[in-house]
C-alpha positions, 0 to 999 in steps of 0.5 A: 500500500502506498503512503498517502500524502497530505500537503500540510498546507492544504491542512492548515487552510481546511483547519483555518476554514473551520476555525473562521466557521466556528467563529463566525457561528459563535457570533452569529448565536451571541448576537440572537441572544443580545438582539433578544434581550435588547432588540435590533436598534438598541443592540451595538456592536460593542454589546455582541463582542461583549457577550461573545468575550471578544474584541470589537474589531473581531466582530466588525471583521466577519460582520462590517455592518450591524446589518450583515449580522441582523440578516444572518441572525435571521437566516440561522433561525430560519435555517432551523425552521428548514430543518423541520419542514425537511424532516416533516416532509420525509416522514412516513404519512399522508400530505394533510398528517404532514400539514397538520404536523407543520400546524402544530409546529407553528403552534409551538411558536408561541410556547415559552422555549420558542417565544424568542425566536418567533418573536425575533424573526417577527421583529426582523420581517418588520425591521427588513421592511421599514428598513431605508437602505436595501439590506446588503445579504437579505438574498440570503434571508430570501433563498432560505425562504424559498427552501421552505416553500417548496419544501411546503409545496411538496408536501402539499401536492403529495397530499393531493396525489394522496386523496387526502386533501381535497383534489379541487383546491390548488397548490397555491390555495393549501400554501395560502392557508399553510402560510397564513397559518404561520404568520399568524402564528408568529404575530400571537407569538408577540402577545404571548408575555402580554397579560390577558383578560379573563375572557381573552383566548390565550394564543396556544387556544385561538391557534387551535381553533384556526387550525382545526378550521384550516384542516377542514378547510383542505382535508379530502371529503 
């Protein structure tokens, strides 16, 4: 057997690759967690070097602007979401299981341990809008997105070839419903911490109701 070479060069970049990787994550999660706390405008750039225990000029070297790194907090939890929707889609069941498992994914925004992400993204959607300069990487905040419609889309156009949501909805009118659901969601989720009067639905309960409303509406007769 002949000795394999390595060019230790080649090692040193790949290792020098991952280490800027993980660094470049790390930032990315102390900056979610500063941006919860203190939300988008407040929160500087001192304060996330700050929390990460690095220097200021570390931080400004991977992320130039405040900006860049908003988008990129973004993008890492709508990666997370990715990863559900990728793994609801390729469980064994029917389309409308499927949807209703991605219901119920989107009800779990406004549990306790989800309540900062969801209110966070809700916060960045708003923030990306109102924004008066175009966001240098929000191309990126809109491929993931794209993932996950598509994503969506498959699972919806399986439970039509399935007989289990209703043949004479199209794509277009179970995504609708789906995405509503989801947006939706994510608004309650700002209400969560908000006290509620006796009478008042809690979000978890009003989000049970439309779901149930929405399954109706797609589910095969």
């Amino acid at each position: 057997m002949g000795v394999v070479y390595v060019n230790p060069q080649s090692r040193w970049e790949q290792e020098r690759k991952e280490g800027k990787n993980k660094r470049m994550k790390s930032i990315i999660g102390a900056a979610e967690r500063v941006f919860s706390r203190k939300g988008f405008e407040k929160t500087t750039m001192q304060d996330i070097a700050d929390e990460e225990n690095i220097g200021i000029a570390t931080v400004f070297r991977y992320f130039p602007k405040k900006d860049n790194l908003i988008v990129a907090v973004a993008v890492n939890i709508l990666e997370r979401y990715l990863s559900i929707f990728q793994s609801i889609a390729s469980i064994n069941g029917t389309g409308l299981e499927k949807i209703e498992k991605l219901f119920n994914h989107f009800i779990s925004h406004v549990e306790p341990e989800n309540l900062e992400c969801s209110q966070l993204l809700e916060a960045f959607e708003s923030y990306a809008s109102t924004s008066l300069e175009e966001l240098g990487n929000y191309q990126d905040y809109i491929e993931v997105r794209k993932k996950i419609a598509d994503t969506t889309s498959i699972i919806v156009e399986e439970g039509m070839q399935d007989g289990s949501i209703q043949s004479d909805k199209s794509i277009k009118d179970a995504f609708a419903v789906i995405n509503a659901f989801g947006l939706f969601s994510r608004k309650l989720s700002l209400f969560e911490r908000i006290p509620f009067l006796n009478d008042d639905l809690a979000p978890g309960a009003q989000l049970a109701i439309i779901k149930k409303i929405f399954m109706d509406y797609i589910r095969a007769r």
